[in-house]
N, C-alpha and C positions, 0 to 999 in steps of 0.2 A: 613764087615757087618754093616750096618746101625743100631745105636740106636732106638730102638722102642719109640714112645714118648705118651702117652695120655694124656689131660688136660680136667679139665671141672669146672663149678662155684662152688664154697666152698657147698653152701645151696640149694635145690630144694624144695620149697613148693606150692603143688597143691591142689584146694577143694572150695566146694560153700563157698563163706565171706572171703575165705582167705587174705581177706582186712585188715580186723580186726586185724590179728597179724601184722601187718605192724610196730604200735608205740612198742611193745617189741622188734621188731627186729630193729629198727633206735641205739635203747637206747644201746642195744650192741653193735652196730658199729661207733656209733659220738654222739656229744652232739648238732649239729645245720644242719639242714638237708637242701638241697635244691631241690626242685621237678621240671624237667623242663618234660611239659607236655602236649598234645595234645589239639590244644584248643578247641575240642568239648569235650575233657575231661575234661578241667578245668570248661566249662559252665555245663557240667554235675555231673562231679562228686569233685569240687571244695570247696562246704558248708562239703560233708561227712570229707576229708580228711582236712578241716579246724576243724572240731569237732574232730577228731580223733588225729591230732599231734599238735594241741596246736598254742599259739604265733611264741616257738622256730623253727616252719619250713617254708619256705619261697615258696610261690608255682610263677610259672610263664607260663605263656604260649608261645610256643616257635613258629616262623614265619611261618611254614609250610614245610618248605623245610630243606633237611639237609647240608647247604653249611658252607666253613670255615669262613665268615663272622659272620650267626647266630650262631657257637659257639663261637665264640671270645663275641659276642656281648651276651652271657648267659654266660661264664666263668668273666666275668666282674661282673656282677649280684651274680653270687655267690661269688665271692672274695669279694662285697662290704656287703655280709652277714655273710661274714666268715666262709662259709659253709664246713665241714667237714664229710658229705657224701652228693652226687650226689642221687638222685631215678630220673630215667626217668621211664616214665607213658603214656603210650598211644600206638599207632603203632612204626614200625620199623624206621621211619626218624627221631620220636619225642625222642624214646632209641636210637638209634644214635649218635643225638643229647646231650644228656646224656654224652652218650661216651668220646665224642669228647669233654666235658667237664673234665670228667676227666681226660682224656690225659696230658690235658692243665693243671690243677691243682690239682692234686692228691688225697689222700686221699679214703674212701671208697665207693663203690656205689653197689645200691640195681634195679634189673630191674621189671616192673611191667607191662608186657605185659596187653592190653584192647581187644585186639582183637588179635588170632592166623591165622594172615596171610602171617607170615615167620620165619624162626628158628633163626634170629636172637639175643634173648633176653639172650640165654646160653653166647653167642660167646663172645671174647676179640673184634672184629672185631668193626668200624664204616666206613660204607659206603659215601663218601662227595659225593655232587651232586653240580652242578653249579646253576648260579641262572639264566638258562635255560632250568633245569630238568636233563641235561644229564649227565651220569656216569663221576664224574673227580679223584677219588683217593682210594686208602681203609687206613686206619690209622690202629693201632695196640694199643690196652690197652697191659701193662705189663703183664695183669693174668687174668684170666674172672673173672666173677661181683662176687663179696660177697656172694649176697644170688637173685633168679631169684622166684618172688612170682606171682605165679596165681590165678585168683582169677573165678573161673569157672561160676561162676553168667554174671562175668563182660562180658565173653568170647560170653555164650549163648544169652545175651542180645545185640550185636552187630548183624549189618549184616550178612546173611549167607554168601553174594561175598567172605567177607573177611575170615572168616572159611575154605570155598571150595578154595579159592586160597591159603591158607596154607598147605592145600590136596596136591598141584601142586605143592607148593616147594619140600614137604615131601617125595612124590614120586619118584623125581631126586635121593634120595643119595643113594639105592640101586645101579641102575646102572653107577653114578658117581664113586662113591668107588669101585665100579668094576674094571671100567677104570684105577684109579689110581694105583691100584695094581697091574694091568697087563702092564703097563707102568711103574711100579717102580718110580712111583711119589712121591715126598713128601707130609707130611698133614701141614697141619699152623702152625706147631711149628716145622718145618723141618727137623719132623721125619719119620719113615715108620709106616706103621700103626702095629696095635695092633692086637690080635685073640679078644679082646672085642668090637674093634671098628668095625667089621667084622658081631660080634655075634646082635652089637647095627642097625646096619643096614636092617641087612637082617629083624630082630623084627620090628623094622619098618615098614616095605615094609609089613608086614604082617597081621600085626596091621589096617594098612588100606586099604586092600582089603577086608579085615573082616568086618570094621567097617565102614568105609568111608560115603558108602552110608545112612545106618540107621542114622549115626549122624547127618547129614548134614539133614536130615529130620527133625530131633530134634531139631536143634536149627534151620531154619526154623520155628517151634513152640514156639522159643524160651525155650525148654524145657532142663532141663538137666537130663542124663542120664549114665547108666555105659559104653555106644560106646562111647557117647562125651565126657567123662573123658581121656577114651583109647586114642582117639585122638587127642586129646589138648595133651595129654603126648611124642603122637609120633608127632605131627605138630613141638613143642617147643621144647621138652625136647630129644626124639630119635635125631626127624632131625640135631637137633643144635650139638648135640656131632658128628652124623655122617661124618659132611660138616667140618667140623673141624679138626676133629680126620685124617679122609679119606682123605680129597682135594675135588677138585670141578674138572666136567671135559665140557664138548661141553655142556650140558644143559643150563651151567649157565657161561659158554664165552658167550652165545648169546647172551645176556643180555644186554652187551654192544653193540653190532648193534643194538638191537632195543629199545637201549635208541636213536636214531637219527632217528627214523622212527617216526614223528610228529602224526599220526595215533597210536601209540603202546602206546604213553605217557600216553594216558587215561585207561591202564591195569595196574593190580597190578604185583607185581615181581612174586609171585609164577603164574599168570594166564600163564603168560610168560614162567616162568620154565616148567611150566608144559608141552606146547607147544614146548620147547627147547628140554625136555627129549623123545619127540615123532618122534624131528628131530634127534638125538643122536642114538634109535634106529635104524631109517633107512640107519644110518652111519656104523652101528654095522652090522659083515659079523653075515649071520645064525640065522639072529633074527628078520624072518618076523612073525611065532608066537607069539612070544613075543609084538610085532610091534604093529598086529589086537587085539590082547587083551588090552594092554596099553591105544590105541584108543579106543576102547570101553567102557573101566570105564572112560576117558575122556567125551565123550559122556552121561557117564549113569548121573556123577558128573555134567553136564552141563559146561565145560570147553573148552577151542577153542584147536580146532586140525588143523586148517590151518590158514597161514596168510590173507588166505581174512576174515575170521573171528574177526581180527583184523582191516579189513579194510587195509592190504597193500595189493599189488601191484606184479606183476613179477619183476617187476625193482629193487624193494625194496629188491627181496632178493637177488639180488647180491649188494647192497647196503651193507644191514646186515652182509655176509658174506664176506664182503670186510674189514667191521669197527671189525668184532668180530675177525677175522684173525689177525690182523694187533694190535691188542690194547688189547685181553686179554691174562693173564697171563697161564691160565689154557689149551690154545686149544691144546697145546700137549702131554695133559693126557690122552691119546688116544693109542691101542691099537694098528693102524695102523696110516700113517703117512695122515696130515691133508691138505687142500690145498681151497683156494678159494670157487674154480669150483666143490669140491665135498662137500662141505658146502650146495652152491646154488643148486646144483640140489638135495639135500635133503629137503631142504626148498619146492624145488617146485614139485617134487616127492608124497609132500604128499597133492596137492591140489585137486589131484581128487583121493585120497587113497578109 
């Protein structure tokens, strides 16, 4: 019988300003901090958290992309500060990035998602990209972050794209976790899952079909609200233990195909997900209901339900379905057995759904 395993970050702090408790919580954890950080976020929010932690924290703005060059070339930066906790600040490449700092030099770190546009910020995970955008590695921290601080101002005062495509990643780990179950797949710490990691999920999934739509209006308004709390809690907080705890299955193999699809580059990961988890369906025997509903809150959210939506191609998706066979780890988390040619005609199955 397999060891059951759950993991998740020491600290969860979500709420409007929760910027604010940022320097009581550094002071717990190191005495010299190093912030690497999105550089629309250091142009914006760069004087606050210069007012707030003082001389002792060292802030930087990180290249854009999350390859093993610019962490080599930020773990440098903080070694010459002596930096004894990490915070990354901004989107998913610039926490990361972070990551991939601490990796390289240990010590504590603190995450501080700006925008909920993927569950990343919970997870031990750092994703490397090449510095031609496309999927090259995943790295592994020893243990998730410290402490993962939101700051629900920062959230609603971002774009909505990046909200609604947090939506899309969020969505996936219902029926990922499915799959991995029913394939007796391992979760990221190479255990079976959990009855919580089970209970965390399906809340999830629930949480935003509830909420989704009303929040996504909200912060549109830039407004915040009790939906938009709900779901920053299940974008960040549900999804990230979900994906974790569960495994990943077909939604987010795809991911790697269409990081090679030059047309896809200009989407975010969850727009993507979200699009993966509708081809995932169509994969799934007995779940054309499930399928047209899916599609529909896709639809309602304003999220792409087919690849020409994307701007590809027929070709592309045997392209996709050639690169995400062949190179992810996850495509045989799957239920039934996986293959090229029944990837691609899901892909294309659903162009005139």
């Amino acid at each position: 019988m397999t060891t059951r395993i759950f993991g998740a970050p020491h600290l969860y702090i979500q709420g409007p300003d929760a910027l604010e408790r940022l320097p009581e919580l550094l002071s717990g954890l190191g005495s010299r901090a190093f912030l690497v950080v999105d550089p629309l976020v250091a142009e914006r929010y760069g004087r606050r958290l210069a007012e707030l932690l003082g001389s002792s924290a060292m802030i930087a703005a990180f290249g854009g992309e999350c390859t093993s060059a610019e962490i080599d070339r930020m773990a440098e930066i903080a070694k010459s500060h002596n930096a004894d906790v990490v915070v990354g600040m901004g989107g998913g490449k610039a926490i990361d990035t972070a990551k991939g700092v601490k990796i390289k030099r240990g010590g504590r770190i603190v995450i501080v998602p700006t925008i909920a546009s993927n569950d990343s910020p919970t997870s031990r995970l750092s994703v490397i990209y090449t510095e031609d955008h496309a999927l090259s590695e995943v790295r592994l921290m020893a243990a998730n972050p410290d402490a993962v601080l939101v700051d629900s101002k920062l959230i609603a005062e971002a774009p909505v794209r990046f909200f609604l495509a947090g939506i899309g990643d969020a969505l996936s780990k219902k029926y990922e976790t499915t799959q991995c179950v029913k394939s007796d797949a391992r979760n990221f710490y190479g255990g079976a899952q959990t009855e919580c990691l089970l209970a965390i999920a399906s809340h999830c999934d629930m949480v935003l079909r509830r909420d989704a739509v009303a929040a996504a209006g909200d912060v549109r308004a830039h407004r915040i609200s009790p939906e938009v709390e709900s779901v920053i809690e299940a974008a960040v907080l549900l999804s990230g233990l979900a994906f974790e705890n569960g495994g990943l299955s077909i939604a987010h193999s795809l991911t790697r195909g269409f990081s090679v699809i030059p047309a896809m580059q200009a989407f975010l990961h969850g727009e993507q997900v979200g699009f993966g988890t509708l081809v995932q369906l169509a994969m799934t025997p007995d779940a054309e209901a499930e399928q047209e509903a899916f599609s529909r809150l896709l639809c309602e959210l304003g999220l792409p339900r087919r690849l020409s939506d994307f701007g590809g191609t027929g070709q592309d998706a045997q392209k996709i379905a050639s690169v995400t066979f062949e190179s992810s780890p996850y495509i045989s988390n799957f239920e039934h057995p996986v293959t090229v040619s029944s990837i691609a005609k899901a892909i294309t199955s659903l162009e005139h759904y």
